[in-house]
N, C-alpha and C positions, 0 to 999 in steps of 0.2 A: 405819409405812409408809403412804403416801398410796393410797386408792382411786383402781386402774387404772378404765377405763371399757372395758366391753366395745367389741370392734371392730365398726363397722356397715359394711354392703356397699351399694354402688350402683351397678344395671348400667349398662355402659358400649356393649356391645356383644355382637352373635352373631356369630359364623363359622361358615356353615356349607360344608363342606371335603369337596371331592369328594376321592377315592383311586383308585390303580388297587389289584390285587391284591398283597396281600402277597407277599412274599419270602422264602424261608427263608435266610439267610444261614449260621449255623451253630452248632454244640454243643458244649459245653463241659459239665465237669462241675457236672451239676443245676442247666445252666439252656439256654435256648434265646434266640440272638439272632433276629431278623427287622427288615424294612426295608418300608414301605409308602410308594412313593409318592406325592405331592400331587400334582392336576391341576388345581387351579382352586378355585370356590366363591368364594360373596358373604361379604359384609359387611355387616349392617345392624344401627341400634340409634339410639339418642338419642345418641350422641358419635360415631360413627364410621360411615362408611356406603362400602360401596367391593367391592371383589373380591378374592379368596386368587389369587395368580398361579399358576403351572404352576411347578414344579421345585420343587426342596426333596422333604422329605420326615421322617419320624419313623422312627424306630428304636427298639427294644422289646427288654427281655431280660425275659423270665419265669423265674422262681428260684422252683421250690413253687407254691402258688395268688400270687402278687404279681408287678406287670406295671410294671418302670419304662420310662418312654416319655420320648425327647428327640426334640421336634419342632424343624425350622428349615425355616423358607419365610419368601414375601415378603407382605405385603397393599398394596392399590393404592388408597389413600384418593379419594372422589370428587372431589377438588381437581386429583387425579394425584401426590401425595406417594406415595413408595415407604417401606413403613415393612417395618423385619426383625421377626421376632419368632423369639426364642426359649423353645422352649415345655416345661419340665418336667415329670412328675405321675408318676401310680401309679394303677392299675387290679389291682382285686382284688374278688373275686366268689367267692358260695360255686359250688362244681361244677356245682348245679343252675340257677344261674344262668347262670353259663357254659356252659354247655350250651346252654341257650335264646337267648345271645346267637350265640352259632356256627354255631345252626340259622337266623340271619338275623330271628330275634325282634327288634323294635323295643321296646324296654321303658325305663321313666325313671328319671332318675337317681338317683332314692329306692330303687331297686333292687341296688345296687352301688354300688363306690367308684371312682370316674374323676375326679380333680382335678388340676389342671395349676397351675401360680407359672410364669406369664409375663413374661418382661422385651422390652422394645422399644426400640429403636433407629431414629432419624428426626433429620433437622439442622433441619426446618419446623419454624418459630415455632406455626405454628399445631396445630403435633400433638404438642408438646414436653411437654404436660402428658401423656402413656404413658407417658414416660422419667421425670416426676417424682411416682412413684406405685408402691404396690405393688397389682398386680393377683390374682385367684386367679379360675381359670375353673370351670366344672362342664361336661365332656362328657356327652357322650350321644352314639349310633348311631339316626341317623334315615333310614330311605330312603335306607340304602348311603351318606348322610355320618357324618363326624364334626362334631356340632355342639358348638359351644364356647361359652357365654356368660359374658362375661369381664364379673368385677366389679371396682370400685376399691375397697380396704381404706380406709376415712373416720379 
């Protein structure tokens, strides 16, 4: 069998993504659904530089300590291309972590697990390389956002 080559990353871009207050939406057995909406936040990075629009929003089910999260909002590229993004991952943390993040602790992402597989959607020629790419972000909770820095898998 031929030697694979490890996968290398190269950032693409941060979003950083304002929220209003969660939602509790509702309970099911051993788990919890919730809904936090998107109100904005920028864009900046070496590829991409622009604004997270207002609406949309991520929705979360917690099962045990493990937190899957489906985001769907817009970003507003500085050309004015409207690009979607649809945003996957999983958040999991030991208790005492958790804890420190819900007491509004800003702590990094070497601290917990928050990883997202982004796919995007755009018809501009010039943004088309998002759609022909696999991405993977690393969140973080910064200053009441959600910060995202999205890398392309090389």
């Amino acid at each position: 069998m031929p030697e694979l080559p490890d996968p290398r990353l190269a950032f693409a871009f941060e979003a950083r993504v304002d929220v209003a207050e969660t939602l509790h939406v509702g309970r099911g057995p051993d788990e919890v659904l919730m809904f936090t909406p998107i109100t904005g936040g920028t864009v900046s990075g070496p590829r991409l530089d622009g604004e997270v629009l207002p609406g949309g929003g991520d929705w979360s089910v917690t099962r045990g300590q493990v937190t899957t999260l489906e985001a769907r909002y817009l970003l507003r590229a500085s050309d004015g291309t409207v690009i979607d993004i649809l945003n996957r991952g999983f958040w999991r943390a030991s208790p005492e972590i958790d804890a420190r993040v819900e007491a509004g602790e800003d702590l990094p992402e070497t601290e917990y697990y928050y990883r997202t597989s982004p796919v995007f959607s755009t018809d501009a020629p010039a943004h088309r390389w998002l759609q022909e790419s696999v991405f993977v972000g690393l969140a973080r909770g910064e200053g009441g956002q959600v910060c995202i820095r999205f890398f392309e898998v090389l």
